[in-house]
N, C-alpha and C positions, 0 to 999 in steps of 0.2 A: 484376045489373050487366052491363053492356054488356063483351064483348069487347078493346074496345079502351080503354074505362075502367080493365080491367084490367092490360092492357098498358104503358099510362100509368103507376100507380101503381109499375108493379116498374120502370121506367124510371125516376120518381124518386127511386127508395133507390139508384141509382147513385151520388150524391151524399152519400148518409147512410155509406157502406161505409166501414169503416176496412182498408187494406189497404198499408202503409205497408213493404212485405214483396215482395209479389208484384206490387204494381200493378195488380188486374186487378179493377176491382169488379163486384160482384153482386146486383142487386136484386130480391126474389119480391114477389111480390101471389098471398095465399092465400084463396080462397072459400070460406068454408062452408055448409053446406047449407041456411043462414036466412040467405044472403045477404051475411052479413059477415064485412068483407076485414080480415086480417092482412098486413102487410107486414113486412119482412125484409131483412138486410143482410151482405152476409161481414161478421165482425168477425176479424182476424187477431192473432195473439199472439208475441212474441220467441220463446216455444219453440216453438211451431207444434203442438202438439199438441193446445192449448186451442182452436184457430183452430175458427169453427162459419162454416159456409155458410149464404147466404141461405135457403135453404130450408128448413133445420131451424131457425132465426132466428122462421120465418114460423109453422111448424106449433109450435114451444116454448111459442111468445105464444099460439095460439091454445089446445093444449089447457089450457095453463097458468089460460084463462080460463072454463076449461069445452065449449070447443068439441070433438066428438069423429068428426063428418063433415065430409067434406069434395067438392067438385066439381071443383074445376080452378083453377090453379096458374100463374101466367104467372112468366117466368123471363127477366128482360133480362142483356145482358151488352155491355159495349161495345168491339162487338167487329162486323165487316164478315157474320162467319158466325154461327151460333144457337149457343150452349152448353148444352148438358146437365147434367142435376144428374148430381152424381159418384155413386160406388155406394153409398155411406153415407146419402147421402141419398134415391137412390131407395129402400131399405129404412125409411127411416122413413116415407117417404109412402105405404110399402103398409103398412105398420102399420094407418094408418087408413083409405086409400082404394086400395082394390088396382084401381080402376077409372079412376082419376085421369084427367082431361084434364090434359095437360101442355102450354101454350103458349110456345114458346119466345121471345124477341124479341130481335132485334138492335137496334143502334147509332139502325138508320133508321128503327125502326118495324117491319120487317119479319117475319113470324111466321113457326111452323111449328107445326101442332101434330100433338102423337101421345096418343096413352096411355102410363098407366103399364106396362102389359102388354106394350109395344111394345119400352119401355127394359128392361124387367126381366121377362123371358120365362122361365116357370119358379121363381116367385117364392117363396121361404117366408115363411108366416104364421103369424098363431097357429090355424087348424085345423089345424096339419101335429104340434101340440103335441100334439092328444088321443089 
């Protein structure tokens, strides 16, 4: 999938987001490594504890369906600047992909991309377990 297909896709679950709370919606588009894409949405909760971000949204569905690699991650938010997955979620995404391209996008279309190594430098995994 093209880069900016992807980009598209977390741009449209801006729309799906239930955030009746914060206001602040968040749409992923997750790649796996046979090419298909899981998308994703905050879903927010009255206690706020239940609340899951887009991106653990995206990776839930995908391993839920067997998917267990992953490539790269576009992250919309609407918003002038780029958003970052919070630290919860960068932990789950190095669960499976401690190498992750992470593309971030703004409002305009506008990207940024890094690694997950970039966000979460010093990262624990499961080899730190044996």
């Amino acid at each position: 999938m093209q880069v900016q297909e992807l980009c598209q896709k977390a741009l449209d679950m801006l729309q799906m987001a239930y955030v009746p709370y914060s206001h602040f919606p968040v749409g992923a588009a997750l790649e796996c490594d046979d090419g298909t894409v899981y998308t994703g949405c905050n879903i927010e909760n009255a206690s706020y504890t239940p609340t899951i971000c887009a991106e653990r949204t995206a990776v839930f569905k995908a391993v839920s369906e067997g998917h267990r690699k992953f490539v790269r991650i576009a992250i919309a938010a609407d918003t002038d600047g780029f958003t970052a997955p919070c630290g919860v979620c960068r932990q789950v995404l190095r669960e499976f992909a401690p190498n992750l391209e992470v593309i971030l996008v703004n409002k305009h279309g506008d990207t940024k991309t890094l690694t997950l190594p970039d966000l979460l430098p010093l990262s624990f995994g499961p080899e730190d377990l044996l």
